[in-house]
C-alpha beads as a LAMMPS data file, in Angstrom:
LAMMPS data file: protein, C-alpha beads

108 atoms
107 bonds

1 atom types
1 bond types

-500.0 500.0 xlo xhi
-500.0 500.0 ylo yhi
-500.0 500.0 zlo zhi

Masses

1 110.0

Atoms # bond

1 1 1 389.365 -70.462 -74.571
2 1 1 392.938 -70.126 -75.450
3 1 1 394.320 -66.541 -76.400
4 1 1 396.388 -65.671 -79.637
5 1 1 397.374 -62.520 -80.848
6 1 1 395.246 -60.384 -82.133
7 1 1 392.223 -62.257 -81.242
8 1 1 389.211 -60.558 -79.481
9 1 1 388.215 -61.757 -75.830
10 1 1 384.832 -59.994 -74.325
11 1 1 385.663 -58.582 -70.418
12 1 1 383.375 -61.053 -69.231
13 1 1 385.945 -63.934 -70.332
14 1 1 388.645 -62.085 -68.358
15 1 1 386.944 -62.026 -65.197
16 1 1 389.034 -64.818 -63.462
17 1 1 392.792 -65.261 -63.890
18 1 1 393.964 -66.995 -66.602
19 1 1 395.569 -70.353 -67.113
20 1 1 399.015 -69.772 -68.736
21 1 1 401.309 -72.628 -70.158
22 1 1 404.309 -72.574 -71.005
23 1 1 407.254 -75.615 -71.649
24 1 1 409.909 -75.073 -68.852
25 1 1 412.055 -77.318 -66.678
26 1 1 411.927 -77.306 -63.082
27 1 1 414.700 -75.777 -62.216
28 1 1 414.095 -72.406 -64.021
29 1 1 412.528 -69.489 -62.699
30 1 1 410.474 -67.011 -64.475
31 1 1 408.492 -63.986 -63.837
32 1 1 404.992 -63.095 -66.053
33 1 1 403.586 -59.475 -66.323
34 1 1 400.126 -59.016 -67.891
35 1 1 399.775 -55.405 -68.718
36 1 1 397.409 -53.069 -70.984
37 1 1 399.148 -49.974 -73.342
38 1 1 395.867 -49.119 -73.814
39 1 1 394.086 -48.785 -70.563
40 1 1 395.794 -46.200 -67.944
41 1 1 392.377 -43.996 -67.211
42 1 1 394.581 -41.385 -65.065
43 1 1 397.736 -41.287 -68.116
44 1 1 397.236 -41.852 -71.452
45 1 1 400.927 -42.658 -71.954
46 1 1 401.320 -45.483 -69.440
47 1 1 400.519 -49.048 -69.236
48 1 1 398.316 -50.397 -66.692
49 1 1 399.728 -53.250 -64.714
50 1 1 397.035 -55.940 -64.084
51 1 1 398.950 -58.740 -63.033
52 1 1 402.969 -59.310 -61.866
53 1 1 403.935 -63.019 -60.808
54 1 1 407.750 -63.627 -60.299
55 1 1 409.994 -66.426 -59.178
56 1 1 407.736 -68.654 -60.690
57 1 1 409.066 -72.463 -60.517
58 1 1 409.566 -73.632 -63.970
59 1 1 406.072 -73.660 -65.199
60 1 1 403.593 -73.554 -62.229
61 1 1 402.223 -69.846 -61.962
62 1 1 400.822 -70.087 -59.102
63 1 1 403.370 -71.234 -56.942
64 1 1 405.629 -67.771 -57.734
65 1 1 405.036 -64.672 -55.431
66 1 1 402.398 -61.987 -56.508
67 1 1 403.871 -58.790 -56.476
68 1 1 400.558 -57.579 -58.064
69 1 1 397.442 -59.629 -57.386
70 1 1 395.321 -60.161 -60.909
71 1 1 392.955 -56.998 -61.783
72 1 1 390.002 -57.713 -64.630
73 1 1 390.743 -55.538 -67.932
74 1 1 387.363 -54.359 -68.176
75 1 1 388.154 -50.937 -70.550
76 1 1 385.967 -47.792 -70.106
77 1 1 382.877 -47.249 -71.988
78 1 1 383.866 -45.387 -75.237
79 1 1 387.191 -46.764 -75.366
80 1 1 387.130 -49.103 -77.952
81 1 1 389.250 -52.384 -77.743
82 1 1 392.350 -52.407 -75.887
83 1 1 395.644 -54.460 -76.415
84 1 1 396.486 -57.159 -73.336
85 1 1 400.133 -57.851 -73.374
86 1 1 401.437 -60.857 -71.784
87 1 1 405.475 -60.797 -71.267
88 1 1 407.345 -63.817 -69.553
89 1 1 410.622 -63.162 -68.647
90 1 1 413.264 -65.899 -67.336
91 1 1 415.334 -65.087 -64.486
92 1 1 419.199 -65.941 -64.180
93 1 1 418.406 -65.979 -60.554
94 1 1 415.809 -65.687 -57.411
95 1 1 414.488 -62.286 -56.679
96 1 1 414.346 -60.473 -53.536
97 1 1 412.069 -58.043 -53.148
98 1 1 412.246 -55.465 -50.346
99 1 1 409.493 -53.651 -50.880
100 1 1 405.501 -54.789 -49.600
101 1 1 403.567 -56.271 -52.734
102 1 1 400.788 -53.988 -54.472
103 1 1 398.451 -55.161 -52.354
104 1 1 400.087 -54.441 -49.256
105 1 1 400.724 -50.955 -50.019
106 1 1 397.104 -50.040 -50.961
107 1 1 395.860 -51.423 -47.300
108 1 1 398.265 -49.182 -45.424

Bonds

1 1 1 2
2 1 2 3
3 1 3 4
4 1 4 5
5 1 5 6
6 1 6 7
7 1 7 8
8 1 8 9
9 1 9 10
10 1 10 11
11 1 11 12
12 1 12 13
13 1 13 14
14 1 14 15
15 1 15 16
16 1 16 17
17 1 17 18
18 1 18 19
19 1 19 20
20 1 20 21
21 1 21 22
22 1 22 23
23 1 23 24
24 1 24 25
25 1 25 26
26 1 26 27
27 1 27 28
28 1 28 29
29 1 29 30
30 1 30 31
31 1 31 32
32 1 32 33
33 1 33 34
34 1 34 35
35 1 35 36
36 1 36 37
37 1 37 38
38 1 38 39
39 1 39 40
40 1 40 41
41 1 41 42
42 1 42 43
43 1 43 44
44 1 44 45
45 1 45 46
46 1 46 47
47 1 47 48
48 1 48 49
49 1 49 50
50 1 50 51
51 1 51 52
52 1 52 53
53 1 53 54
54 1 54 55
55 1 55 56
56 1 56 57
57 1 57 58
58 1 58 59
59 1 59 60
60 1 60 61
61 1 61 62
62 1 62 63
63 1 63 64
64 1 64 65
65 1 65 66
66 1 66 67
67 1 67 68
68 1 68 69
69 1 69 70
70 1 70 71
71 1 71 72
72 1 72 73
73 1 73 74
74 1 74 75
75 1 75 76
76 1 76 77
77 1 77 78
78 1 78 79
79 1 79 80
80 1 80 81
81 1 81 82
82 1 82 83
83 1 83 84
84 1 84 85
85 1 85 86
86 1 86 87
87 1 87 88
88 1 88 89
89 1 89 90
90 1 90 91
91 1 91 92
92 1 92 93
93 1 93 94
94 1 94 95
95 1 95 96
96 1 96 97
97 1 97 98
98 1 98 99
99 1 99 100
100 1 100 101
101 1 101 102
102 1 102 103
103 1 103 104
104 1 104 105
105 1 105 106
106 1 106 107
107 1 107 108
């Protein structure tokens, strides 16, 4: 099912990572954050980062490096709908992190 803005999308359709397309050449590099304004159960005035893919080769996601590994929006009971915001950004340049992925850090 494709997603527009300001559609609805049950949790249940979020369960697995999405397909994103996008028109790019080859030789560009991009990096795509997924996050939710709406959804930070511990602070009410901070996004919740579900997904962070950069360095992505032109327009194949899932050849970039996960800095955060995909997490389900699946909003509290009583919380009404929340807002998923998608932001692609293109980089002028590779990027090179220093610091362990999400993922990494929460094993330690």
């Amino acid at each position: 099912r494709r997603v527009h803005a300001g559609n609805h999308v049950a949790p249940i359709e979020c369960a697995k990572k999405p397909s994103i397309e996008y028109d790019s050449t080859d030789d560009r590099k991009w990096t795509l954050i997924m996050t939710n304004p709406d959804g930070n159960p511990y602070d009410c005035g901070r996004e919740l980062l579900h997904w962070l893919v950069y360095n992505i080769p032109g327009n194949r996601v899932g050849d970039g490096t996960v800095y955060c590994p995909y997490l389900p929006p699946v909003p509290l009971q009583g919380t009404g709908f929340h807002r998923i915001i998608f932001a692609l950004f293109r980089q002028t340049e590779t990027i090179e992190m220093q610091n362990q992925s999400v993922k990494e850090r929460s094993e330690e």
